[in-house]
C-alpha positions in Angstrom: -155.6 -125.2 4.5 -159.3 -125.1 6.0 -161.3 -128.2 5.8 -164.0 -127.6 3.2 -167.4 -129.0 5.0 -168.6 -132.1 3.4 -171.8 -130.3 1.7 -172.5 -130.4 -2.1 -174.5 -127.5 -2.9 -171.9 -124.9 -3.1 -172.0 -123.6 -6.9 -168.4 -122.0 -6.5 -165.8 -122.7 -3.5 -162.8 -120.1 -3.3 -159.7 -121.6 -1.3 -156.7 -119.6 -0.6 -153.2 -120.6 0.3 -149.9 -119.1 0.7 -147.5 -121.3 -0.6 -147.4 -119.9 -4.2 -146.5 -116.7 -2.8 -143.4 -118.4 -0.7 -142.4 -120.2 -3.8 -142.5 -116.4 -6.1 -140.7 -114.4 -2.7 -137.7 -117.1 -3.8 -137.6 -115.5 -7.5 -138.1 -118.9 -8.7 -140.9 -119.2 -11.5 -141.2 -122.7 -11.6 -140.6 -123.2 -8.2 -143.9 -121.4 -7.7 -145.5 -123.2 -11.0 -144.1 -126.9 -9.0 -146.3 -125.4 -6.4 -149.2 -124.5 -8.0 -149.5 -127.8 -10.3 -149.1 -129.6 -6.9 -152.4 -127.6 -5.2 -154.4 -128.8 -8.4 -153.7 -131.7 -8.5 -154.4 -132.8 -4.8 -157.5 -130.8 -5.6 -158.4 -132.6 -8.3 -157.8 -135.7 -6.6 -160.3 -134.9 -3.5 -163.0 -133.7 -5.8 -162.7 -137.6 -7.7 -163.0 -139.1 -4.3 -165.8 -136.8 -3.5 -167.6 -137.8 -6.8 -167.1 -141.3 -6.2 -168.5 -141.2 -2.6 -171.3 -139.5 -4.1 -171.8 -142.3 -6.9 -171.6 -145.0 -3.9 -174.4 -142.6 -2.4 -177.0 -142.7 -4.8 
């Protein structure tokens, strides 16, 4: 995955990654579900540490 740059006034940010379509060419459903919950959560995780810098910040 591309590094997003560290700039905050992006309303919307689209990111694209494969690995949900590796996990579905296996015919696995939650194999690909495994793989999407893990994408949002480590997304979810950098947007809180981005917040907090941001808090520090101001």
């Amino acid at each position: 995955m591309r590094q997003i740059p560290e700039q905050t006034d992006y309303g919307f940010i689209h990111g694209h990654t494969k690995a949900p379509d590796v996990a579905a060419h296996a015919k696995d459903p939650r194999a690909k579900r495994a793989v999407i919950e893990a994408l949002a959560v480590a997304e979810l995780v950098r947007a809180f540490g981005l917040c907090e810098r941001l808090a520090r910040e101001n």
